[in-house]
C-alpha positions in Angstrom: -10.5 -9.5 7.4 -8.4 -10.6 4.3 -6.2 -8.7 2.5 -8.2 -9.4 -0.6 -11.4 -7.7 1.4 -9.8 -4.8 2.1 -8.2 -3.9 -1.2 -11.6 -4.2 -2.6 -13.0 -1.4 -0.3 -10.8 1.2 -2.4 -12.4 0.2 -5.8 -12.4 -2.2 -8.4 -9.5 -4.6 -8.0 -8.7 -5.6 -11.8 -5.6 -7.7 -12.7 -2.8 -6.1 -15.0 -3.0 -5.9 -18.5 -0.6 -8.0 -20.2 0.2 -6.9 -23.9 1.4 -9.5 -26.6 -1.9 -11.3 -26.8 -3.2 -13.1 -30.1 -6.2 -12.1 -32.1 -7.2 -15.8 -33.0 -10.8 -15.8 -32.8 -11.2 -19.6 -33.1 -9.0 -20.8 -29.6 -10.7 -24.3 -29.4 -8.1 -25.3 -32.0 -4.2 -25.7 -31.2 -2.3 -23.9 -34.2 1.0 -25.2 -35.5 2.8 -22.5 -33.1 0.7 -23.5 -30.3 1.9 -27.1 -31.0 5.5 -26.0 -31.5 4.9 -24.7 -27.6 3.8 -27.9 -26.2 6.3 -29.6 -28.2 9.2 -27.6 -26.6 8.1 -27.8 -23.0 8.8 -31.6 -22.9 12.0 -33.2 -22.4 12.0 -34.9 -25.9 10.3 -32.2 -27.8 10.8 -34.3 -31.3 9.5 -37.4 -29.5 6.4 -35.4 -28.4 6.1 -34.3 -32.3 6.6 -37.9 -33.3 4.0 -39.1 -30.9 1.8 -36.9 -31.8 2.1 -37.2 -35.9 1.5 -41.2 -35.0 -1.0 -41.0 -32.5 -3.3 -37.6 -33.3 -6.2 -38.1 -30.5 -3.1 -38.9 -27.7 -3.3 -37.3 -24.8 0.8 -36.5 -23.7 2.5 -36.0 -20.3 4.1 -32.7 -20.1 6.8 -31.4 -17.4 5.4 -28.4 -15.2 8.1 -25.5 -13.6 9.8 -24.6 -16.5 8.2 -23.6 -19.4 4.7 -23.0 -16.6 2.3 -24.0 -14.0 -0.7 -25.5 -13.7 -3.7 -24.8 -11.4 -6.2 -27.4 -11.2 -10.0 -26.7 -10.3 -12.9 -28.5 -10.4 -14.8 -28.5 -13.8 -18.0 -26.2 -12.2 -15.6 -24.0 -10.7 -12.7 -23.7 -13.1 -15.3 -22.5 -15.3 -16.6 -19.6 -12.7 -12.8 -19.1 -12.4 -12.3 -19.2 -15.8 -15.7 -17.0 -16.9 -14.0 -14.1 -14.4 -11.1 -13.8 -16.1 -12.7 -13.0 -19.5 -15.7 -11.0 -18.4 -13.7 -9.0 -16.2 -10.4 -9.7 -16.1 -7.5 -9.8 -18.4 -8.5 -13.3 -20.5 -5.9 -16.5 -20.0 -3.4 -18.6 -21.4 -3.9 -21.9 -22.5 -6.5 -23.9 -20.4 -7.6 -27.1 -20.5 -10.2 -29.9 -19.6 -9.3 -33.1 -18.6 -10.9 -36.2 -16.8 -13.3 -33.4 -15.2 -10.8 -31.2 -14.0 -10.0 -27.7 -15.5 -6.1 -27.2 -16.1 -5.4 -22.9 -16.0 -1.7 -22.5 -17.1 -0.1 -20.3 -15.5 3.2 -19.0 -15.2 6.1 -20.9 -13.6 6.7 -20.8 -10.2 2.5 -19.8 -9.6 2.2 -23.4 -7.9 4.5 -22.5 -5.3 3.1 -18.6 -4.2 -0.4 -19.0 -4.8 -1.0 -21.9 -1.7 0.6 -18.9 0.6 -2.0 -16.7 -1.1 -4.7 -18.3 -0.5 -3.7 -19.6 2.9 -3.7 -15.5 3.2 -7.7 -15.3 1.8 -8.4 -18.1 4.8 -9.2 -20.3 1.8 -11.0 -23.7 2.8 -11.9 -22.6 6.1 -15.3 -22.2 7.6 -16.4 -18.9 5.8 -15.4 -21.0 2.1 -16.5 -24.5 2.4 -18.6 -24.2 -0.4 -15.1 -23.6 -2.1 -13.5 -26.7 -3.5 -9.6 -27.0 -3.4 -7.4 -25.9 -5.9 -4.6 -28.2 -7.1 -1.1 -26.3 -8.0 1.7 -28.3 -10.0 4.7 -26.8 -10.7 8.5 -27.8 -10.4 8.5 -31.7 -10.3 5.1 -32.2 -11.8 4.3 -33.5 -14.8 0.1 -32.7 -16.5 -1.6 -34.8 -18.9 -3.1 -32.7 -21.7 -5.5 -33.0 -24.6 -4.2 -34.2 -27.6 -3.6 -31.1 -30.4 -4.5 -33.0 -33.0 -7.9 -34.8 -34.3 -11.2 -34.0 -34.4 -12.9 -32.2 -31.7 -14.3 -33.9 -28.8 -17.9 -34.0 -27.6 -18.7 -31.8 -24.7 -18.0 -33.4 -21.4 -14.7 -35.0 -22.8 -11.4 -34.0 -22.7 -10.3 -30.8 -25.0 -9.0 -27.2 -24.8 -11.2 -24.5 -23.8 -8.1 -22.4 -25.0 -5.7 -23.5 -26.9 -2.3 -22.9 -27.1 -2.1 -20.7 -30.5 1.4 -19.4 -29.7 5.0 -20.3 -29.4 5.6 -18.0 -26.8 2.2 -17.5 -24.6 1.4 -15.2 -22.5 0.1 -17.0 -18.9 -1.3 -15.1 -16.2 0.7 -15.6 -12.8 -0.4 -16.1 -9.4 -1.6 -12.9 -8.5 -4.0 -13.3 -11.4 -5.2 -16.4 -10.8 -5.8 -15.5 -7.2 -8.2 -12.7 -8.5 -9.8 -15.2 -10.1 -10.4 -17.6 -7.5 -11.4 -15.7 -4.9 -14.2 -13.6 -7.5 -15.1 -17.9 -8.7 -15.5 -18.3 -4.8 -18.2 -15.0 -4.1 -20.2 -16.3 -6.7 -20.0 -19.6 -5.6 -21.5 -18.7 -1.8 -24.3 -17.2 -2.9 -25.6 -19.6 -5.7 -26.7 -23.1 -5.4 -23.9 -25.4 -5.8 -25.7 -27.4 -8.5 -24.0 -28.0 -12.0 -25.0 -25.5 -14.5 -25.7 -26.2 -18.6 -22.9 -27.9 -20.6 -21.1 -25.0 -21.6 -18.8 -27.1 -24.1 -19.6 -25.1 -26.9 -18.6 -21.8 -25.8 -15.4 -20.0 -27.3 -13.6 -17.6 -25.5 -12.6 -14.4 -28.0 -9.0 -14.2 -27.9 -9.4 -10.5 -28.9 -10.8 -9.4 -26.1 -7.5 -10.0 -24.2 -6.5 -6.6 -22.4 
């Protein structure tokens, strides 16, 4: 049995409520903080600023390990992933679509606990094939990411589900993420494992952070 299993036996298993959260209600857009955030986390942050004044639909390479993580999912599941932790758990940081892969941020040094983890939650064995693998980059890696600027994309392209709308945002850590996952994965067993509606218009409520 998995650790996750058994904690779940003595109730409800919920995440921890982090404080600091924005009230934006509109987080499809990236505000001039949550620029000033991206900016920073690369090398060259006036560069990045300079790129992005010239080139307003460019996607730009950004450093993981520092400033965060990133865990990668597949669009269908980063969504379920991504659903769990608004519904029920404690909302996200920035997140991400890009080239059909959802991109979570997370907080640094997430890429390198949550494979032990989920090694610990027998993910991708025979009970979780239905499960697709999740990719963690941290110190080393670099992520590309929408661009901040320009008009927003059509569903199915790349854009942020949440964007950054701080300079200092809060990002859930691996334990978090985990939680996530493994609810993404129970719901994921006992469905079809067919694509659901284009869900590019929804908006996840900032305010309803915990």
């Amino acid at each position: 049995m998995s650790r996750f299993s058994a904690t779940q036996k003595n109730g409800p298993l919920t995440p921890g409520k982090p404080g600091g959260m924005s009230s934006t209600p509109n987080v499809t857009r990236v505000t001039a903080d949550g620029v000033a955030w991206l900016a920073s986390t690369g090398t060259y942050p006036r560069s990045t600023l300079a790129h992005w004044q010239e080139h307003p639909d460019a996607p730009v390479v950004l450093p993981c390990g520092t400033a965060f993580d990133v865990v990668s999912a597949p669009a269908v599941f980063g969504r379920r992933m991504l659903d769990q932790l608004w519904d029920e758990g404690p909302g996200s940081g920035p997140v991400a679509m890009f080239r059909g892969r959802m991109l979570l941020f997370s907080t640094p040094g997430t890429a390198q606990r949550l494979p032990s983890l989920l090694a610990w939650e027998e993910w991708g064995s025979h009970r979780t094939q239905a499960v697709p693998p999740l990719l963690c980059h941290g110190t080393g890696d670099a992520v590309t990411v929408p661009a901040p600027y320009g008009d927003a994309p059509v569903a199915g392209e790349s854009r942020w589900l949440v964007a950054p709308d701080q300079r200092h945002p809060w990002l859930p850590g691996p334990e978090v993420v985990l939680w996530a996952a493994v609810r993404a994965a129970r719901a994921a067993v006992r469905i079809s494992i067919f694509p659901p509606a284009d869900q590019g218009a929804k908006v996840y409520d900032v305010s309803r952070r915990r």
